[in-house]
C-alpha positions in Angstrom: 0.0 0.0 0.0 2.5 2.3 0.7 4.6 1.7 -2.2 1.7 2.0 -4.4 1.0 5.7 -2.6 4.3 6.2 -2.8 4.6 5.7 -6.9 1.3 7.2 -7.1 2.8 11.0 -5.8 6.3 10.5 -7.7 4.0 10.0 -10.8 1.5 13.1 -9.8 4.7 15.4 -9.4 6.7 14.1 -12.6 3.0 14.8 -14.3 2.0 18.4 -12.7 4.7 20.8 -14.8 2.8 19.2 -17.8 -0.2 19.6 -17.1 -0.1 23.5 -15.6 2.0 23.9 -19.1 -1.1 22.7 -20.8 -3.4 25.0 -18.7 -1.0 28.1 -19.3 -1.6 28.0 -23.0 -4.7 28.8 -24.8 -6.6 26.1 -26.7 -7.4 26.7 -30.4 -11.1 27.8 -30.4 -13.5 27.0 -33.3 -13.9 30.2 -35.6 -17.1 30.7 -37.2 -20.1 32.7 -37.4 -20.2 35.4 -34.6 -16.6 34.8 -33.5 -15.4 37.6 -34.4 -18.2 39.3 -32.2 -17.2 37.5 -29.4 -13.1 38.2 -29.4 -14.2 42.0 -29.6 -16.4 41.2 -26.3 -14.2 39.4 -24.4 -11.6 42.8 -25.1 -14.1 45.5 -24.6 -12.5 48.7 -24.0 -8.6 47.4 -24.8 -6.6 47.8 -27.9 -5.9 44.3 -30.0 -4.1 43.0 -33.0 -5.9 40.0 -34.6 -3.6 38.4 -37.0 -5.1 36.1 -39.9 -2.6 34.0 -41.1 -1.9 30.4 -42.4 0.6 27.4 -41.8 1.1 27.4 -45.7 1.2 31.6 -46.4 4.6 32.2 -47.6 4.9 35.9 -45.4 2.8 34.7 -43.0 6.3 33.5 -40.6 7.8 37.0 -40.9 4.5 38.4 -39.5 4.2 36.2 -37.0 8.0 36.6 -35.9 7.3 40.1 -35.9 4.5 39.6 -33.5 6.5 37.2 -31.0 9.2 40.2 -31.3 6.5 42.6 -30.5 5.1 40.9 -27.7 8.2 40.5 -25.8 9.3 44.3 -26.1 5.2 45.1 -25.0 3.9 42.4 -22.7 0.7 43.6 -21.7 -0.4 43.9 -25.5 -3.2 41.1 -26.8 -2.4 39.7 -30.0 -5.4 37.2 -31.1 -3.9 34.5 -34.0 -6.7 33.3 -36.7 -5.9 30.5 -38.8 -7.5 30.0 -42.0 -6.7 26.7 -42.0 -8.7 23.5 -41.0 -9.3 22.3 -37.3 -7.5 19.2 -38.5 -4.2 21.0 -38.8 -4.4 22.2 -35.0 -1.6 20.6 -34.0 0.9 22.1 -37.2 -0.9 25.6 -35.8 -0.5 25.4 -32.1 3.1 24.1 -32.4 4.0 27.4 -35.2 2.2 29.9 -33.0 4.4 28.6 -30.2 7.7 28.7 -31.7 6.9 32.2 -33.1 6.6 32.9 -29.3 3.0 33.3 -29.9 1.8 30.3 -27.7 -0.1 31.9 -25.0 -1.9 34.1 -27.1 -5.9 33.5 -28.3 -5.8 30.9 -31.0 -9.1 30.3 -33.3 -8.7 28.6 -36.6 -12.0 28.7 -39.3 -13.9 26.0 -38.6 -17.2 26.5 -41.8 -17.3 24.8 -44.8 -17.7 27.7 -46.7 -14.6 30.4 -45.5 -15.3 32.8 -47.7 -18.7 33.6 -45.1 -16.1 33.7 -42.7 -13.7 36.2 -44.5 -17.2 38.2 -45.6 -17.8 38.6 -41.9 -14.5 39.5 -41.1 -14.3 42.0 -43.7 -16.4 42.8 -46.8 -13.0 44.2 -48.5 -10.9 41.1 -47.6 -10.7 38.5 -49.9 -8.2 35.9 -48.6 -4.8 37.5 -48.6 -2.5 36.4 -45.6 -1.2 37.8 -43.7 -4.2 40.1 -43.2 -3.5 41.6 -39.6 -6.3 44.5 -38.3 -4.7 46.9 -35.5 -7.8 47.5 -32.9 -7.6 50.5 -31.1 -9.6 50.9 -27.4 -13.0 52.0 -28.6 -12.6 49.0 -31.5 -11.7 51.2 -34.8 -9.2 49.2 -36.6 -6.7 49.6 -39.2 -6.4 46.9 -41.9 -3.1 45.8 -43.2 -2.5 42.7 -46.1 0.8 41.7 -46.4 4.0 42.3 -43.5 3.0 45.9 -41.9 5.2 48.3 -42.3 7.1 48.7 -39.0 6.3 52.4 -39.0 2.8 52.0 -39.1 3.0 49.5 -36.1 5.5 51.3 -33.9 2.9 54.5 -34.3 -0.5 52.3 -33.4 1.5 51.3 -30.2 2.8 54.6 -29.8 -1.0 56.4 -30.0 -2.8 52.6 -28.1 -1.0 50.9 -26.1 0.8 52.4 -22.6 
């Protein structure tokens, strides 16, 4: 019995780092309709950068090394990551966001048949480029960029948003 209790709490304390690891990181959440609604809820009031990108867009790395860069320089900065991709690739997009220092960020990844409903919703004037990255100031105006943006452009948002 005691051996058993004994291997029991060497296994729970090899098994705990894991599991808070697991807890610290967001999960990827299911875009679709209304989504985008609810990640401008959930930061009432707080400037944002939602980033659309994909595990196969060529520039879509350099944007989100830029945005790993950009968090560690401002940590208290929310950067929300949507992949256009598939829920089955979840794994490929958790591990990329990750290693782009991007891991505890919100993660969603379009989850409708039909994306272009998503995109529509998103934007009316987007039509699938990546990276396609809005800049959300507090009261929820945004800036839309396709392609890398221009570091100017996002050294003045954080300048006039973020303190």
């Amino acid at each position: 019995m005691k051996r058993g209790a004994r291997l029991f709490a060497v296994l729970f304390a090899l098994l705990l780092p894991a599991v808070a690891q697991a807890e610290a990181r967001p999960q990827l959440r299911p875009f679709v309709g209304g989504s985008l609604e609810q990640i401008q809820a959930e930061r009432a009031g707080k400037p944002f950068v939602l980033a659309l990108w994909s595990a196969t867009c060529t520039h879509c790395p350099a944007e989100l090394k830029a945005l790993g860069q950009l968090l560690k320089r401002t940590p208290g900065l929310e950067v929300v990551l949507v992949a256009t991709d598939t829920p089955a690739e979840s794994p490929q997009l958790t591990r990329l966001a990750a290693e782009y220092g991007l891991g505890r960020q919100a993660q969603w990844v379009f989850a409708d048949e039909q994306p272009e409903r998503l995109r529509f919703q998103i934007d009316r004037r987007w039509y699938g480029e990546l990276p396609r990255t809005y800049l959300y100031d507090g009261q929820h105006r945004r800036e839309a960029y396709s392609g890398l943006i221009p570091a100017a452009q996002l050294e003045r948002w954080l300048a006039a948003n973020v303190k």
